[in-house]
C-alpha positions in Angstrom: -49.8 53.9 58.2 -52.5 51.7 57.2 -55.3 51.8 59.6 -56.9 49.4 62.3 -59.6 49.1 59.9 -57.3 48.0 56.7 -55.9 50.3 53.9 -56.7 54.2 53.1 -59.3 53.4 50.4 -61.6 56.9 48.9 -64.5 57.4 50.5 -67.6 58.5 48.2 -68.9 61.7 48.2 -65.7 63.0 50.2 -62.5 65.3 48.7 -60.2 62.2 48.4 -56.1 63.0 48.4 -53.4 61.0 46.7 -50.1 61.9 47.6 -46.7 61.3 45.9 -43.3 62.1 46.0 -40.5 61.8 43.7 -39.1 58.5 44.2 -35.8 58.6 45.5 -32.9 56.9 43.9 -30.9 54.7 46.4 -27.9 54.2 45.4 -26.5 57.0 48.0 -27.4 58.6 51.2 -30.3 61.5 50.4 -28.9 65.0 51.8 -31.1 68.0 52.9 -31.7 68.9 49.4 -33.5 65.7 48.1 -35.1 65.4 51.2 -37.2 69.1 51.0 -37.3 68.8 47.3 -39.8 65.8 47.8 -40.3 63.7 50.6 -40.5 66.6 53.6 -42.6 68.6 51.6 -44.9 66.1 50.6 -45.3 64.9 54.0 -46.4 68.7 55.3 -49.4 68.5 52.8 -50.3 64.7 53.9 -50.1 65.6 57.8 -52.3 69.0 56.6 -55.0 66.6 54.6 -55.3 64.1 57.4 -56.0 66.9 60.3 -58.6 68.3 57.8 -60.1 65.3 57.9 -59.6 64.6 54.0 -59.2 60.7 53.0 -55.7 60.7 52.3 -52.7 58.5 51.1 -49.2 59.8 50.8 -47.2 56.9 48.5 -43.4 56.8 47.9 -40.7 54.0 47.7 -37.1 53.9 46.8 -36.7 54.1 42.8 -34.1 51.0 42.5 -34.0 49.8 38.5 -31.5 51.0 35.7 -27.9 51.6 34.8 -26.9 53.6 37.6 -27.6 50.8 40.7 -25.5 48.2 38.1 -22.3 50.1 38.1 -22.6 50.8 41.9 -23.2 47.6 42.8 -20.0 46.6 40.9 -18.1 49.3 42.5 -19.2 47.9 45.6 -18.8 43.8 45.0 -22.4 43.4 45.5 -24.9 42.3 43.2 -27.9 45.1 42.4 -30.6 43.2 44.7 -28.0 43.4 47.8 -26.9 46.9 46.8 -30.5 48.1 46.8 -31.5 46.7 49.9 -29.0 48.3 51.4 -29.7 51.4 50.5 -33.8 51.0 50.4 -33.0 50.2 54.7 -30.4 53.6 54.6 -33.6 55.6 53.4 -36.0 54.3 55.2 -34.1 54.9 58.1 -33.1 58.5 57.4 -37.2 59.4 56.5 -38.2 57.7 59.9 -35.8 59.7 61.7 -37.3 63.0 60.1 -40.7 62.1 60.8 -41.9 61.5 57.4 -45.7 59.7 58.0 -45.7 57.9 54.2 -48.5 55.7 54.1 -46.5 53.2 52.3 -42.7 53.4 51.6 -42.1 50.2 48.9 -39.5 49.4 46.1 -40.0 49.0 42.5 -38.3 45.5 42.3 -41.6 43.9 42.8 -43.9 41.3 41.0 -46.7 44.0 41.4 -44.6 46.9 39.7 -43.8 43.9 36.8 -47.0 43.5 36.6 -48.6 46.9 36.1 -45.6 47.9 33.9 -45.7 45.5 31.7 -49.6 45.8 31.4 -49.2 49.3 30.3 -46.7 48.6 27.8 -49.0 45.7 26.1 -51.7 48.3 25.8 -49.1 51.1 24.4 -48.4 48.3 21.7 -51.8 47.4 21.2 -52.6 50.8 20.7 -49.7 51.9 18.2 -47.9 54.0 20.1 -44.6 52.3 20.2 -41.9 51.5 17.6 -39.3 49.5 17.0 -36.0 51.0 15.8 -32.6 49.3 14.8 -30.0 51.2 16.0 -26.1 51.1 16.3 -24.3 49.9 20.0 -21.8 49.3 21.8 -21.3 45.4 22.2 -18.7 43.7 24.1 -17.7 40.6 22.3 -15.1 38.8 25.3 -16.9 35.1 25.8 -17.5 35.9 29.4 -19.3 39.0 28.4 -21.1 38.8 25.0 -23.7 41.4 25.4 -24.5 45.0 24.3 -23.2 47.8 26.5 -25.7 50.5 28.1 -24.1 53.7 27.8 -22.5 53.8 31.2 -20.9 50.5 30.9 -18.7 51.9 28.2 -15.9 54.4 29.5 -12.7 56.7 27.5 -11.7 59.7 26.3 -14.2 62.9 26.2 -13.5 63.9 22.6 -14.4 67.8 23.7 -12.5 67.9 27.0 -9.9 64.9 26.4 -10.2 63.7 30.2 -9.5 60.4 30.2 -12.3 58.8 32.4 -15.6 60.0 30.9 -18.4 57.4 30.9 -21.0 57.0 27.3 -23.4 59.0 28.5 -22.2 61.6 30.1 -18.5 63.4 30.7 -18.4 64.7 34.1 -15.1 67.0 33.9 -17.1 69.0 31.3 -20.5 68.4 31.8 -21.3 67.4 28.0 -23.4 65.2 26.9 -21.7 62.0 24.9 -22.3 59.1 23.0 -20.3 55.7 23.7 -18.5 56.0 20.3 -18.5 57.8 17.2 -21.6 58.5 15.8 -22.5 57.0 12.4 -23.5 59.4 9.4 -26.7 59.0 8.2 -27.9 59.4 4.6 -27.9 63.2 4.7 -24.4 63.1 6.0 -25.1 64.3 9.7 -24.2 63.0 12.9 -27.2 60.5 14.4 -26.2 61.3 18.0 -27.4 62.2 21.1 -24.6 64.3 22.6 -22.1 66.7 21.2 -19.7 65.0 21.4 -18.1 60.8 21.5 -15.8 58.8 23.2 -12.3 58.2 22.0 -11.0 54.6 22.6 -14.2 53.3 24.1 -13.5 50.3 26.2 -15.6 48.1 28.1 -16.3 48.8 32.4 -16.4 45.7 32.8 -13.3 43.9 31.1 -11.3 46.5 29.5 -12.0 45.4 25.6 -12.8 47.9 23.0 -16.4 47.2 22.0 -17.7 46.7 18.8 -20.4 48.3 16.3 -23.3 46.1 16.1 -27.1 46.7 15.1 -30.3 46.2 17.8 -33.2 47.2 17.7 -34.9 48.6 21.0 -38.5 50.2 21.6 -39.7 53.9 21.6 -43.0 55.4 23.1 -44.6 57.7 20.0 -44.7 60.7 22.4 -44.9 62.8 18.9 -48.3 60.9 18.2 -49.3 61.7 21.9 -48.4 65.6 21.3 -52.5 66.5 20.5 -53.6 64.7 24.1 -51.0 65.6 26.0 -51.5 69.1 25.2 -55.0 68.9 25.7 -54.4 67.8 28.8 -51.7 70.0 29.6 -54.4 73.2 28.8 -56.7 72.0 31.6 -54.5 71.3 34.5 -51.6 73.1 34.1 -53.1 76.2 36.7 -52.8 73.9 39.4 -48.8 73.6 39.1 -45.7 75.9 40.4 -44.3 78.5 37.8 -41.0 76.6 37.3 -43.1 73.4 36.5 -45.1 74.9 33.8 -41.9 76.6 32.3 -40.2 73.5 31.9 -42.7 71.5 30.7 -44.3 74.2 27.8 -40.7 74.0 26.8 -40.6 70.6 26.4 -43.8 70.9 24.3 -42.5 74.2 22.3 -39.5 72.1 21.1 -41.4 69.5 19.6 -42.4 66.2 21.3 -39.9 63.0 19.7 -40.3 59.3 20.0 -38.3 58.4 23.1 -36.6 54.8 23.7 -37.7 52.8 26.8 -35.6 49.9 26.5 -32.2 48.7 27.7 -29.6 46.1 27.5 -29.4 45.4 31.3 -30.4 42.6 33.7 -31.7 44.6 36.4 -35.2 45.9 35.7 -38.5 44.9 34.3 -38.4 42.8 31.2 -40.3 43.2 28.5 -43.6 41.0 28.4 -43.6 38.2 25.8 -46.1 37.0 23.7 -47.3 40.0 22.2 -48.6 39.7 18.4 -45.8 41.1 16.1 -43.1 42.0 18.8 -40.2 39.5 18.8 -39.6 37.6 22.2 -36.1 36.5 21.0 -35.0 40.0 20.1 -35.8 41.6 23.7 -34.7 38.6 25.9 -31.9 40.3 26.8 -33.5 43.7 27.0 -35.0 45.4 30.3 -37.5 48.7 30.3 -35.2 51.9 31.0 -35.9 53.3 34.7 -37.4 56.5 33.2 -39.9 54.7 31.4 -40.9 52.2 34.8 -40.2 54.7 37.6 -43.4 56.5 37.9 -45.5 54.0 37.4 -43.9 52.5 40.9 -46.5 55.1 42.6 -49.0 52.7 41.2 -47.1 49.6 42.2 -46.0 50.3 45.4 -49.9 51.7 46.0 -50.8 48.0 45.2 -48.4 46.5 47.5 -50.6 48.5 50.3 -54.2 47.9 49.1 -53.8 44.8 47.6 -51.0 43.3 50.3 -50.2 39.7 48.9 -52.7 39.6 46.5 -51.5 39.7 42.4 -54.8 39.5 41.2 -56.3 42.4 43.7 -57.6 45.5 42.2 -58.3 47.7 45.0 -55.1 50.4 44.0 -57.2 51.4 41.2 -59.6 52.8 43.3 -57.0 55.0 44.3 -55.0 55.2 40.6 -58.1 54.6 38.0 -60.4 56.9 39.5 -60.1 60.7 38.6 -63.7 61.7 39.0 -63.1 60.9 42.6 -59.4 61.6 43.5 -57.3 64.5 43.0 -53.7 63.5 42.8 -50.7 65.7 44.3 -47.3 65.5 43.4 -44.2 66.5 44.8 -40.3 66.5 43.5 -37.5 68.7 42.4 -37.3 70.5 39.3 -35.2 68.2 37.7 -37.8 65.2 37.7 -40.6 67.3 35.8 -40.8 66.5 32.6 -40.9 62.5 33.6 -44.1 63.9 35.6 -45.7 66.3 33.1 -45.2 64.8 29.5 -43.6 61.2 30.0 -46.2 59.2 32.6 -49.4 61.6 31.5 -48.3 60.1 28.0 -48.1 56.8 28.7 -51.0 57.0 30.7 -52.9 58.8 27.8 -51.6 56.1 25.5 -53.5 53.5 27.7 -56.7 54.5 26.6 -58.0 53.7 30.1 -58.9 56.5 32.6 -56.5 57.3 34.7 -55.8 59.3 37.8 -53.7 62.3 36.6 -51.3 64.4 38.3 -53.9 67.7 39.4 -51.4 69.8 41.6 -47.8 69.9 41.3 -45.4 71.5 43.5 -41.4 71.3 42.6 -38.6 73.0 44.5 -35.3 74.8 43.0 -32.2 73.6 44.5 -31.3 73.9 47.9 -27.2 74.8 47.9 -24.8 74.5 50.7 -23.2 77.8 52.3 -22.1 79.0 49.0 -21.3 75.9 47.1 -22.8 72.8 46.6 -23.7 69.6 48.4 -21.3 66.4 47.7 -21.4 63.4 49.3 -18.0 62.5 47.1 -16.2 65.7 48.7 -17.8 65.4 52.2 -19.6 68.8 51.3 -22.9 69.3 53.1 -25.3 67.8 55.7 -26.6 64.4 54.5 -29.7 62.5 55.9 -27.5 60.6 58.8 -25.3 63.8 59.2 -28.3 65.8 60.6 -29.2 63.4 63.3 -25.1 62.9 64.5 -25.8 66.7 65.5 -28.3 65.6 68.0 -30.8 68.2 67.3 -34.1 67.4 67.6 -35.8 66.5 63.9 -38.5 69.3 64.1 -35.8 71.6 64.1 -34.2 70.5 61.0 -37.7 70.5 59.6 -38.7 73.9 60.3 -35.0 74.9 59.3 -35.7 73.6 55.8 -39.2 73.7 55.4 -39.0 77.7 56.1 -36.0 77.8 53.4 -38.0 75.7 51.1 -36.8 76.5 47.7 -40.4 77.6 46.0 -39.4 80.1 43.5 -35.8 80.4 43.6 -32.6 78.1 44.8 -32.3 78.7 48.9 -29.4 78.3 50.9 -28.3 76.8 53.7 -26.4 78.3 56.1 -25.3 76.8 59.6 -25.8 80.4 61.2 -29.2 80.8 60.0 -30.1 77.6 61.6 -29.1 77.8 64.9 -30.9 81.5 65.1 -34.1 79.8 63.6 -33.7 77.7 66.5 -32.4 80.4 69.1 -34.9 82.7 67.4 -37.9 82.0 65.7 -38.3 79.0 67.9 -37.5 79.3 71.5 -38.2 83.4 71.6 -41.4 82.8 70.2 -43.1 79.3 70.3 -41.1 78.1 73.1 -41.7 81.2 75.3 -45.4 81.2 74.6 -46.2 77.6 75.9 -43.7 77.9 79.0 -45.0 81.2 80.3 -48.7 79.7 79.8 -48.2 76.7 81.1 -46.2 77.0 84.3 -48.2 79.8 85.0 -51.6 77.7 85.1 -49.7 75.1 86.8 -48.1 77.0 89.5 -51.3 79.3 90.1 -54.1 77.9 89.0 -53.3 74.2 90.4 -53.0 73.1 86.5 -56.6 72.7 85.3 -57.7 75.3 82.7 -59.6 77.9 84.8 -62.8 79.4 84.2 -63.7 81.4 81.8 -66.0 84.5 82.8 -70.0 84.5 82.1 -69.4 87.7 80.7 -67.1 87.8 77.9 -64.3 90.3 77.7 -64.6 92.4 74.6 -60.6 92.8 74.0 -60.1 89.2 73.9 -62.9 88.9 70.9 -60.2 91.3 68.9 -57.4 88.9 69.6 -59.9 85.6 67.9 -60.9 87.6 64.9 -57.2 88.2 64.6 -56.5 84.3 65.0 -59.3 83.3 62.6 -58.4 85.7 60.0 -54.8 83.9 60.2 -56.4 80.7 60.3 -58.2 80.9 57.2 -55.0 82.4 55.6 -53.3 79.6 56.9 -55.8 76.7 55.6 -55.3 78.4 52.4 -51.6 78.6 51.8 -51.0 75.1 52.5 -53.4 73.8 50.7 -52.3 75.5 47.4 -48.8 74.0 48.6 -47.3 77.5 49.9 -45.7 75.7 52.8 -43.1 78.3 53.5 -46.3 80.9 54.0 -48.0 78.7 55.8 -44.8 78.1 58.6 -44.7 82.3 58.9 -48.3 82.2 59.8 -47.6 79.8 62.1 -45.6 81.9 63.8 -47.8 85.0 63.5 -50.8 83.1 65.6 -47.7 82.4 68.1 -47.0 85.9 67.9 -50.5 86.9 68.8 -50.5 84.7 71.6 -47.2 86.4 73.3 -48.8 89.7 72.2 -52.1 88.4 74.5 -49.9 87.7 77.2 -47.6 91.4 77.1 -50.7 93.4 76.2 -52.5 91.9 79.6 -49.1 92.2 82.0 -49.7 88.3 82.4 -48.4 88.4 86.1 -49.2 87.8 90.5 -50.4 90.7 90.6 -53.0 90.1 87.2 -54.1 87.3 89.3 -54.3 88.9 92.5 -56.2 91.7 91.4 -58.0 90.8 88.7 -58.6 87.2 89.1 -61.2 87.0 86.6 -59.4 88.6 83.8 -56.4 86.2 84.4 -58.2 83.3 84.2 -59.7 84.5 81.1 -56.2 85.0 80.0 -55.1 81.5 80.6 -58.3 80.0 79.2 -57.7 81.6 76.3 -54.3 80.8 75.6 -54.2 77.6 76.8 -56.8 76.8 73.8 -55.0 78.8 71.3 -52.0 76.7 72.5 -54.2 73.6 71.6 -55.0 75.4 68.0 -51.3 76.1 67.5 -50.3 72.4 68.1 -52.8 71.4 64.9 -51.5 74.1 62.9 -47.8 73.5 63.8 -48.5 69.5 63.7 -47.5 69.3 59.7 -44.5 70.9 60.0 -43.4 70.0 63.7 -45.0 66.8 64.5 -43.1 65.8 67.7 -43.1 69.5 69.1 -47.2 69.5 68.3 -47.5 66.3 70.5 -45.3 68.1 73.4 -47.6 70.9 73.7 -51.0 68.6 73.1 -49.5 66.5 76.1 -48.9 70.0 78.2 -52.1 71.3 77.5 -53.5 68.4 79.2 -54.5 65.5 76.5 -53.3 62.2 76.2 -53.5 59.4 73.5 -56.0 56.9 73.4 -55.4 53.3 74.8 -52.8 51.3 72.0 -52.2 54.5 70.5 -49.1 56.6 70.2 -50.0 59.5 69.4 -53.0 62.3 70.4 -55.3 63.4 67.2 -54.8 66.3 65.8 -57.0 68.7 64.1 -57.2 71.6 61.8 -60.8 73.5 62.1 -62.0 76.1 59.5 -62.8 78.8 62.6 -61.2 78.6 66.1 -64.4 78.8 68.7 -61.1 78.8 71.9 -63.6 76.1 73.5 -61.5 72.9 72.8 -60.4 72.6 76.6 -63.4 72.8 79.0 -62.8 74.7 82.2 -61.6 72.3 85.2 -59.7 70.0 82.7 -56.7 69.1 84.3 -53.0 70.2 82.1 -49.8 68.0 81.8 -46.3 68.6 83.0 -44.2 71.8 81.6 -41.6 70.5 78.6 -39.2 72.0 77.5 -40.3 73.0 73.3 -36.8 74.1 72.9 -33.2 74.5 73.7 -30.8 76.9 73.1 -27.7 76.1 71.0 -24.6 77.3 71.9 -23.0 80.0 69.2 -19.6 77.4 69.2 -21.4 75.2 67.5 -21.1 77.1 64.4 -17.7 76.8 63.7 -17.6 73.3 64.9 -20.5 71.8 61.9 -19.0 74.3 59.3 -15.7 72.5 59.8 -17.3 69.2 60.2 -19.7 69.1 57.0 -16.9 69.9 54.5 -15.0 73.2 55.9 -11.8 72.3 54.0 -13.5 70.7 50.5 -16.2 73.9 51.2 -13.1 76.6 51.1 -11.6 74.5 47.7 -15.1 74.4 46.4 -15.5 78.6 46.3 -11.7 79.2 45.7 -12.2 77.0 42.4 -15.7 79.0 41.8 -14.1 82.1 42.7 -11.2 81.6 39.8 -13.7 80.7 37.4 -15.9 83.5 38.3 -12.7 86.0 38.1 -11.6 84.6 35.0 -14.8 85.1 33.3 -14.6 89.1 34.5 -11.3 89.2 33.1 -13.1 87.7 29.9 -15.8 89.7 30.0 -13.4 93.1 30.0 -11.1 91.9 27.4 -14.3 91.9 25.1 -15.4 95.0 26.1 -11.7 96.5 25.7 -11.7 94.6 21.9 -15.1 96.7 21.4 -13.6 99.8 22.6 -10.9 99.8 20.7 -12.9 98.2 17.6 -15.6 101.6 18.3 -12.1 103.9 18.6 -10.4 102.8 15.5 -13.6 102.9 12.9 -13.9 106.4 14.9 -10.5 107.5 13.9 -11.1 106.0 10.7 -14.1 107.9 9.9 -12.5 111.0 11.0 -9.5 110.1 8.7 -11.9 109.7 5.8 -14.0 112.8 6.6 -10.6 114.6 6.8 -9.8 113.5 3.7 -13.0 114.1 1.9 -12.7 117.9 3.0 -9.3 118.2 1.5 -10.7 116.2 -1.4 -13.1 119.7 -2.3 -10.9 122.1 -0.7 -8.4 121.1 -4.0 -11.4 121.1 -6.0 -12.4 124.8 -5.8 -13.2 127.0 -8.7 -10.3 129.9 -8.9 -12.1 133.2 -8.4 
């Protein structure tokens, strides 16, 4: 969305806004969930910043390095660079369908996120905060092969669970965390491992051999040495972040910071620079930085690939990324990609020395589940990006859908019913109703051009524009401190007051044949606050606020798409003059028919759904049944020490009945 003009660049002297979301991982199709948890949400707040007039950049870009794209692409033939333009063109595709504005959506596989990475690292090395450690790993030793194994290239037996295909790092049937093989024993006898528990007859993804113990050494980023500025940091920005962020993060910090490693034995991914006084090029030829450690700094990268397009040696990102006196930085993700966001980049970018733009506000999301299970693209459980537009409803309905579910405090549902009465609902009733009645009204009586309004105002309607402008300012408010699910209700409260307008003044023939002037005041006034609704609803519903911006009679300028919208601190209900002509009637909305339920619940997973909850629903029962076995062990533990002691006090008392002087 770069302009006619060239890039977004800050402005002096005016609030500038960077915007990130959590770069998504693409080696699947994003579903509902991923897209509120980041890239929805984050495009609201850009679509809000530009209509306020704020210099603002929203940056993402498709997350494409590590382990994970490796053993897809070999699952899918393909080698990673294929796999990932695949699934960089999937994404892209799926965002443009939503309407998400990015300013740039890039990739990490670039020589500009090379670059930059590897530019930090050499001053994290310079400046002492990262170690070298020799460690034990997996290595394959087949001729063809001859390399050491990341953890997910190594697959066997879960040592807690026994299932027989659990990968090195992780074992999916139980959920605990493993290490590739049997931990050694260091001097104090312990376990050095990761997990809690191993694998048993490791053997290697790729040919089938058992692998072999063998000593490397990789690098770690001293985030214990960066524990004093992190903190520091931490103290004075932490008040602009959701609850659920802080929490996780403090926790991270109450537990101790540790040295964490940031390199790999993989191909695919940035490699680590050479030529760097007492670091061994030989030893990390073979060794790429782990995706955790390169990821973020991709919103830098992919920031360069827009400002500084085609030019390696351009600087002009950093006036976007190295300039925190003038730029205040939002980011948005779900809350399982905090910690990478609040301790590991503000680390690294601490341990650069250099002044960086931080992170100011951050806004995660809970999880978003999937009428009463959970979303799996495996399983064919759940909407998924391409999913919601095979329904052929209209994007701005999924958006509002999800942005008014938005999970801010708590995991949300969704539920197919829900959606169609938002739609049915909230949408047609209110919205849709207002701009129809308003509209074919003016053009069926008032030979569509807003009328005029009378010399001498009408008291009433002043009460109806305090009540707008009180909403308005609660409005401005709640989205910028990122309460985008407030913000959509108060959307729909100025709508409200609009209908209310309309009932309160019998909007009607007869209003218009007997008192014209009042009618015409009417109209005037609502076709404006139709115009004020359009910038206030254009974040959320961008398509629907250009349908009612094209009704109420404006039009885009010449090589343009689409008409300007705007967000005012105070409404003035003067934007349209009087004798302006209107546009055509369209429809906002359209009702969907109640059959539909049934027909997307079975079609988004109905079967795998009903196997999903019956599985839950035994685990569930069979923890009840554990839970009262406990409590029947207590009971009859509390009943049989209470029979004991009664035994014992029984006992006693015939103990000094026996013992009784003779009188």
């Amino acid at each position: 969305m770069a302009s006619k003009n060239g890039p977004v660049l800050p402005q002096p002297g005016k609030e500038n806004i960077l915007i990130t979301s959590a770069l998504p991982y693409v080696n699947n199709v994003p579903h509902l969930g991923n897209i509120i948890g980041s890239v929805l949400s984050a495009d609201v707040f850009a679509r809000f910043c530009r209509a306020r007039g704020l210099p603002t950049l929203y940056i993402c870009g498709s997350d494409e390095y590590g382990t994970a794209t490796e053993t897809k692409a070999l699952s899918e033939g393909v080698d990673p660079a294929t796999l990932c333009a695949k699934y960089h063109a999937l994404h892209k595709d799926v965002y443009d369908w939503f309407r998400i504005s990015f300013d740039k959506f890039g990739r990490t596989p670039t020589d500009e996120h090379t670059g930059i990475t590897q530019e930090i690292f050499a001053q994290l090395w310079k400046n002492g905060f990262i170690e070298e450690r020799e460690t034990t790993q997996a290595f394959c030793a087949v001729p063809e092969h001859n390399t050491f194994l990341a953890d997910r290239y190594v697959e066997g037996e879960c040592s807690i669970c026994h299932d027989l295909g659990a990968r090195g790092d992780q074992c999916d049937a139980c959920g605990n965390l493993l290490d590739p093989m049997q931990p050694d024993k260091n001097a104090a006898g312990e376990d050095e491992s990761k997990g809690t528990g191993w694998l048993i007859n490791p053997r290697c993804k790729l040919d089938g051999s058992t692998p072999e113990r063998r000593k490397t050494k990789h690098l770690y980023i001293r985030l214990d040495e960066l524990n004093k500025e992190i903190t520091a940091w931490l103290d004075r920005v932490e008040n602009g972040w959701s609850a659920n962020c802080v929490a996780i993060t403090r926790s991270w910090i109450n537990n101790g910071l540790k040295p964490r490693g940031i390199t790999r034995d993989l191909k695919w991914g940035v490699p680590i620079p050479k030529g760097l006084e007492g670091l061994s090029d030989e030893e990390y030829a073979n060794k790429v930085f782990y995706v955790w450690f390169d990821a973020c700094i991709g919103y830098a990268s992919i920031t360069k690939c827009y400002t500084d397009e085609g030019n390696l040696e351009g600087r002009n990102w950093e006036k976007w990324w190295k300039n925190p006196d003038n730029v205040t930085l939002y980011q948005f993700m779900g809350k399982d990609n905090v910690p990478f966001h609040t301790i590991i980049f503000p680390g690294t970018q601490l341990g650069t020395k250099e002044k960086w733009t931080q992170v100011n506000h951050l806004s995660t999301t809970e999880y978003l589940n999937y009428e009463g299970g959970k979303f799996s693209k495996s399983k064919g459980v759940g909407v998924f990006g391409n999913n919601a537009r095979d329904t052929g409803i209209d994007p701005d309905v999924w958006r509002y859908y999800l942005l008014s579910r938005r999970p801010e405090s708590g995991d949300s549902e969704f539920k197919w019913e829900e959606f169609i009465d938002s739609n049915n609902n909230d949408l047609l009733k209110n919205l849709g109703n207002l701009c129809q009645r308003v509209v074919k009204f003016c053009q069926a009586k008032l030979d569509a051009k807003v009328p005029e309004y009378p010399k001498t105002p009408i008291a009433s309607l002043d009460e109806y524009k305090e009540e707008i402008n009180k909403l308005l300012k609660e409005y401005n408010e709640q989205v910028k401190g990122t309460k985008l699910r407030a913000g959509l209700a108060t959307v729909l409260s100025i709508s409200a007051v609009g209908n209310k307008l309309l009932q309160d003044n019998k909007l009607s023939n007869q209003l218009l044949t007997e008192e014209p002037e009042r009618c015409n005041a009417v109209i005037n006034f609502a076709l404006n606050l139709l115009h004020l609704i359009a910038g206030v609803l254009s974040p959320y519903m961008p398509g629907t606020a250009q349908s009612i911006l094209r009704q109420v009679g404006l039009k885009a300028a010449e090589g343009e798409t689409n008409i300007p919208v705007v967000i005012p601190d105070t409404w003035t209900a003067d934007a349209l003059k009087a004798g302006e002509p209107i546009g055509t009637p369209e429809l906002l909305f359209s009702q969907i028919p109640a059959a539909k339920l049934e027909e997307w619940r079975e079609a988004y997973g109905g079967e795998e759904l009903r196997k999903q909850k019956a599985i839950e629903a035994e685990k569930a029962a069979a923890k009840k049944l554990q839970r009262e076995k406990e409590k029947e062990k207590k009971k009859a533990k509390k009943e049989k020490e209470r029979l004991a002691k009664e035994q014992a006090a029984k006992e006693a008392a015939a103990g000094e009945t026996k013992e009784l002087p003779l009188r």
